[in-house]
N, C-alpha and C positions, 0 to 999 in steps of 0.2 A: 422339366427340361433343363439342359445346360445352361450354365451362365457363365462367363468369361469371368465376372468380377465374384462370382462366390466361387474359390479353392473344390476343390475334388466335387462337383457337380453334376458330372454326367451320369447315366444310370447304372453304366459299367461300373465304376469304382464306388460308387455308391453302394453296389451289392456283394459288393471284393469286403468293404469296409463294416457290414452289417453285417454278415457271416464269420467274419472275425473276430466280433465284439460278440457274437452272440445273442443278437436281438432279432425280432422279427420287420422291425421297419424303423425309420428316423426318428417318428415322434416316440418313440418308446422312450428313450432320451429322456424326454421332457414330462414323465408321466407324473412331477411333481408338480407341473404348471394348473391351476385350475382350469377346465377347458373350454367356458368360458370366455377367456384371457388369451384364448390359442387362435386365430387369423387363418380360417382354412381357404384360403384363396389366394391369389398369385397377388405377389405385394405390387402396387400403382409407387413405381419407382422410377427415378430416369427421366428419360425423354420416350420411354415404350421402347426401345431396342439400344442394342449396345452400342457406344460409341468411339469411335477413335481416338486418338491423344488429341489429336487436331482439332475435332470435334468438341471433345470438352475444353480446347483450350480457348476457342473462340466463344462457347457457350458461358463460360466463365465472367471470358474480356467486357461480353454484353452486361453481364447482370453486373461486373467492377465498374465501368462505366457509369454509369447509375449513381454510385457514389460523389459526394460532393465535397470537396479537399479546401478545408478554409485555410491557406497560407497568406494571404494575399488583403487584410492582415491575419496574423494567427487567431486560434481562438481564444476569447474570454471566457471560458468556461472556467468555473471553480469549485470546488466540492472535494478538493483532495488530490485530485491529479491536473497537472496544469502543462502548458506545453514549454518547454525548454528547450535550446538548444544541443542538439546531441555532436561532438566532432566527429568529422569523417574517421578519424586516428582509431575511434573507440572502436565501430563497427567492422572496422579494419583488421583489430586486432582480433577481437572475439570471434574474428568468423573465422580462426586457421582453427585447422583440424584437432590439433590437442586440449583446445578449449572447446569446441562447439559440437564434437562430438563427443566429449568424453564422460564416461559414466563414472560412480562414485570411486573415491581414490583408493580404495580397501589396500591395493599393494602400494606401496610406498615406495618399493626399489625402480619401478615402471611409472610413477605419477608423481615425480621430483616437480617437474613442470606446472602443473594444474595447483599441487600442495605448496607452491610457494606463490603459486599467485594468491591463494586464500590466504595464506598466512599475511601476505603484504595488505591484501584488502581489511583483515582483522586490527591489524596494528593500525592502517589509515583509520577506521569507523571510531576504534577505540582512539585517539587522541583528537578527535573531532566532537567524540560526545563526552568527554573529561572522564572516563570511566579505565578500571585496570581490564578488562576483558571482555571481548566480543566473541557470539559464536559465527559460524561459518555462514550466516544466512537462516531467515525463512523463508516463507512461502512471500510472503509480504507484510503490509504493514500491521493489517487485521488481525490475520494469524500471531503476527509476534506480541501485540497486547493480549489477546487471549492467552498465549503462552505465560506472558507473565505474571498476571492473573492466577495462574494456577499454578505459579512457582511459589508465590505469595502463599499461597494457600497450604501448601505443603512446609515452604518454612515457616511459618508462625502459628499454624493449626486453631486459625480462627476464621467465624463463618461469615462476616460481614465485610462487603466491598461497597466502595463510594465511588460512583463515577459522576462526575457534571453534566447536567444536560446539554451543554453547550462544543461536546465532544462529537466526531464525524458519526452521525445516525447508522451508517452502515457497518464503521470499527463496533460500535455497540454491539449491533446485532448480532454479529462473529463473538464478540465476548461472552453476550447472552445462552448462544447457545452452544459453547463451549464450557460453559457450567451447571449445564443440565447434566443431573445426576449427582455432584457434589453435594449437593444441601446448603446452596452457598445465599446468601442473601445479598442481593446486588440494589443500592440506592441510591435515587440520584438528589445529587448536588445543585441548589439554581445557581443562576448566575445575575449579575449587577445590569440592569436595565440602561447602565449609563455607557461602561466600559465594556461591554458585552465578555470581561473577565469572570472565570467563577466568584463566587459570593464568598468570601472567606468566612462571614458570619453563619451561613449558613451549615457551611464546611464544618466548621469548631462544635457548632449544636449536634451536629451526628456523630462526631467524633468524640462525643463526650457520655453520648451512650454507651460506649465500651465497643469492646470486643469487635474491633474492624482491623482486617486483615493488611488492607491497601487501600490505596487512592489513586487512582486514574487521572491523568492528566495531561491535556495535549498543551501545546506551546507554538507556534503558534493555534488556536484553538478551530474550531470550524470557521467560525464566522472571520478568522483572520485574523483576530487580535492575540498580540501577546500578550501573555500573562505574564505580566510589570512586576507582581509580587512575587510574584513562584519561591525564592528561598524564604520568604515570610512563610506560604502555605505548609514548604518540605519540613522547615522547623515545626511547627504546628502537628504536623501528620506526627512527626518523632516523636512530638511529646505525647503523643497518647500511644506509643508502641508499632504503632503501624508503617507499615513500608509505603516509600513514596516512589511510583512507578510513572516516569514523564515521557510521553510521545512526542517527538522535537523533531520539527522538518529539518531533514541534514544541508539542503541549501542555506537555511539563515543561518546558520551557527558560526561562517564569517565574520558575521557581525553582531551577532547573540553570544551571553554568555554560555557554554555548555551545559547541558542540564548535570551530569555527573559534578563539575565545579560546583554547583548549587547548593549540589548535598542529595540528588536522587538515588537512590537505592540501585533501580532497574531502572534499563533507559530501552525508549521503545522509538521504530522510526520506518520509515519504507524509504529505500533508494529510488524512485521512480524517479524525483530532482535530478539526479547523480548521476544524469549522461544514459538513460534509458529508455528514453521520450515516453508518449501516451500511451502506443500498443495497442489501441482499443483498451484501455483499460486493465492491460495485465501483457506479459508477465511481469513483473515487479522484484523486489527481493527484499526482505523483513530483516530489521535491524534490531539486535534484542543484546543488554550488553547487564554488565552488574559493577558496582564501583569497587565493592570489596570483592577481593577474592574467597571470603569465606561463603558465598553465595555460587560457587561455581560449582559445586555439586548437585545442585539445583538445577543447573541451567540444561534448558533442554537443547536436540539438537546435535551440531559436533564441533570438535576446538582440534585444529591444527598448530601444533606445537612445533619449534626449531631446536634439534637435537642434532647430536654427531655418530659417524658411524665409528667403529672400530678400528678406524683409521685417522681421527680427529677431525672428519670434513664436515663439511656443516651439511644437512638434512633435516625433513621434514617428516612427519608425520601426523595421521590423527591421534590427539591422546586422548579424546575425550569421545562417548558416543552413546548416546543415551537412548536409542533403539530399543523396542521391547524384544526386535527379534536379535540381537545382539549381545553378550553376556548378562547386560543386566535383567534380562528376562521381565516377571513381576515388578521388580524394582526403577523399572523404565520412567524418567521423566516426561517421557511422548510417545506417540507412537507417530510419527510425523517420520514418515519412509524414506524423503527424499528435501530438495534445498532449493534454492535459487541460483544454482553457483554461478553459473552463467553470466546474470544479472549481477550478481556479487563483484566478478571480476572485472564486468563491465564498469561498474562504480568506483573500481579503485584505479582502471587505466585514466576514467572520469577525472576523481583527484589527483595524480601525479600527473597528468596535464596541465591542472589550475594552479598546485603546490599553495602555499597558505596565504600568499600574494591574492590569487588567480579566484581564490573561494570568499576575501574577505571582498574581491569588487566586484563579483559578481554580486554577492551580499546587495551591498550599494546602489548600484545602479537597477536590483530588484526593489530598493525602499525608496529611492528616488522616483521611478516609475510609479510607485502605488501611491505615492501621496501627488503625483501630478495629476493622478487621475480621479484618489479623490478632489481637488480643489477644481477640475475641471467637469466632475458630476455633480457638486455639489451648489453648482450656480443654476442647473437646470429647473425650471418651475417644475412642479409635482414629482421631484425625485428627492426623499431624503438620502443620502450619501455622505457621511457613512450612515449606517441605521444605528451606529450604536458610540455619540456624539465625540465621548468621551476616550475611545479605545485609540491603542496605538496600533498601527496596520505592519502588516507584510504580505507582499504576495498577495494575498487574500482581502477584497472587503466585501463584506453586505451590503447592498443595498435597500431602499423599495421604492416603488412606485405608488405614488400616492391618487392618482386617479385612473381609473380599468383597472386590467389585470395586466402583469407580468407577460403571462404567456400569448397574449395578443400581439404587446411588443415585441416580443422574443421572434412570433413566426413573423412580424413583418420584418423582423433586423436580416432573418435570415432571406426573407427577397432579397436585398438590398447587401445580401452579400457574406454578410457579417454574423457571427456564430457569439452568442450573446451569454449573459451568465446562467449557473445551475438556478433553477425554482426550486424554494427551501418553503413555501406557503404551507405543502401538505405536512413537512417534518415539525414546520416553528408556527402554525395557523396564528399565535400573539405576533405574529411579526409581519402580517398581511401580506400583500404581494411584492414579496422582497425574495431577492437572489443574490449567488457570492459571485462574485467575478474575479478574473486570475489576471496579474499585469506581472510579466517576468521579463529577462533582457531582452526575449524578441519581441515588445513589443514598444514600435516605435516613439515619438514625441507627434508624429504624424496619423499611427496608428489608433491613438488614444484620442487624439482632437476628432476624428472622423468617427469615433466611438460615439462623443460626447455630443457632436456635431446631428448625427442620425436619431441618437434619441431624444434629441431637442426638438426637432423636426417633427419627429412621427409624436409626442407629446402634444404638438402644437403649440412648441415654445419659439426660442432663440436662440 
């Protein structure tokens, strides 16, 4: 039978478009499919008949309704995306047509527009992560340590990588299995049970094995702490040959030294911070930069360059593109199709909003907030806060719950309103029923007492 939502459906064109093609029927198509795997019956779709616009728009409203919007206070949630304020200016901007619909910039004489916002966004990323060149975006955060990973690997042609265990479980997992088929040996690093920073002793003993390509390194880390030593660690990594590749949230670096000043090789990051709120957890845009420019042949991705035309006016172009279906064929650094540009441009209307005033108090008032809020968890009977006594916070801490579990707490926080931190039990099981929680500018002096206030309560403290 016809169907309005499936194209050329009726049995008239249907038999126009089989006599054409020269087949005897539709499934002839599909004579690769085992059949098996093949559905001979009318698909259980819909609501059983087709519906109006109006019809799905109310059948929608019902099932969005459903949802439950924690503003009111925001949520604690932490685990790598946390909620920030986005300005009305950003979405404003990103939504006109030349940015929000526009696909990749290939002509340059037509996409002056779009090509000078990346360029502007690249030059922001790059003097925020101390580094001489940033490419145009990735996918996100995951994707651009994978990337570099496997830039690593190509420039120094060695098969051992270190990562810390103390890195977000899910960047791993993207890393892990973006090196399937390399031959690469990936090892992890522990970390100090005090400062929940990696173990630099630890670090030195696998790196004295030889032959390690890179070392992964986030900044602030999962559990929230910075890494206090980091250019002890970068020196360390260089003396044994290996590139030192640092993951650095781009909100704290107002008030964080850059990882590129440090001494990092390749510097890795996600703009989610950067004026592009939660999203449900995507889309994002992946920050991947290198401090030397002898590493930019390497770098995957593409580089929009500021040139003149033939008349001395200033222009833009992409100079760099490292596509497999693009000249470099074989010799492709990625085959990664497409970008975040969107998000990209999002993040740099983001920083020329804040300018370097605007980033270094947002900084502030995100490490103010997180130590109020440790000093106001950590008088609750059976909550240790921070869990890891010694570390220095941002953004981010860990906690645990010292008697139940976590997740009991967690659904009653959410009766009561309150959208509680990530359960890190299954990823850290040594670290009991403990979770991260996120404290950024939105959230109150008020927000945080009624945080600390509920799970005093529901503990059965004070």
């Amino acid at each position: 039978m016809p169907h309005q939502w499936i194209p050329n459906s009726s049995p008239f064109i249907k038999k126009l478009l089989i006599n054409a093609i020269g087949i005897k029927e539709v499934s002839d198509l599909f004579n690769d499919i085992p059949e098996d795997l093949i559905i001979n019956r009318e698909l259980n779709v819909g609501l059983g008949k087709p519906l109006s616009e109006f019809e799905v728009k109310r059948h929608f409203k019902q099932i969005i309704s459903k949802n439950k919007v924690f503003s009111e206070p925001p949520p604690f949630t932490g685990g790598g995306i946390c909620a920030h304020y986005v300005p009305s200016a950003v979405k404003s901007i990103i939504s006109r047509g030349e940015f929000y619909s526009a696909y990749t910039p290939y002509q340059p004489e037509i996409s002056q527009g779009i090509l000078q916002a990346l360029f502007e966004y690249q030059s922001l990323i790059s003097e925020l992560y101390g580094v001489d060149v940033v490419n145009a975006s990735m996918y996100n955060g995951s994707t651009a340590a994978a990337e570099a990973i496997r830039m690593a690997l190509r420039v120094n042609k060695r098969k051992r990588v270190l990562i810390p265990l103390n890195v977000n479980p899910e960047v791993y997992d993207v890393i892990n299995t973006w090196s399937l088929g390399m031959e690469v040996s990936i090892e992890r690093v522990g970390y100090d049970p005090q400062t929940g920073e990696v173990s630099i002793t630890d670090l030195e003993s696998k790196l004295k094995e030889g032959a390690v390509s890179s070392v992964y390194i986030e900044s602030p880390n999962y559990f929230g702490c910075i890494e206090v030593r980091l250019r002890e660690m970068i020196d360390l990594i260089h003396r044994y040959g290996a590139l030192a590749i640092v993951n650095a949230l781009p909100i704290s670096l107002g008030v964080l030294e850059s990882p590129g000043k440090l001494g990092a090789d390749i510097v890795v990051g996600d703009a989610q911070s950067l004026g592009l709120g939660m999203n449900f957890g995507g889309p994002s845009a992946g920050i991947l930069g290198v401090r030397d420019e002898k590493l930019v042949s390497q770098l995957p991705g593409r580089l929009i360059g500021a040139t003149s035309d033939k008349n001395g006016k200033l222009g833009y172009a992409m100079i760099l593109q490292t596509r497999e279906q693009h000249i470099r064929r074989e010799r492709a650094t990625s085959n990664i199709t497409t970008n975040s540009s969107l998000m990209a441009i999002a993040s740099a209307v983001y920083l020329s909003l804040l300018g370097a005033e605007g980033i270094k108090k947002i900084g502030e008032s995100i490490l103010l907030r997180t130590y109020y809020a440790i000093k106001k968890l950590s008088v609750i009977n059976d909550v240790k806060a921070p869990l890891f006594p010694e570390g220095k916070y941002f953004r981010e801490v860990a906690i645990a719950v010292e008697r139940g579990s976590y997740s009991d707490l967690h659904r009653k926080m959410l009766e009561r309103g309150l959208l509680g931190g990530k359960y890190i039990g299954r990823e850290f099981p040594e670290l009991g029923e403990a979770c991260i929680m996120c404290f950024t500018e939105l959230h109150s002096k008020s927000d945080i007492d009624l945080l600390a206030s509920h799970i005093a309560t529901l503990l059965g403290g004070h």
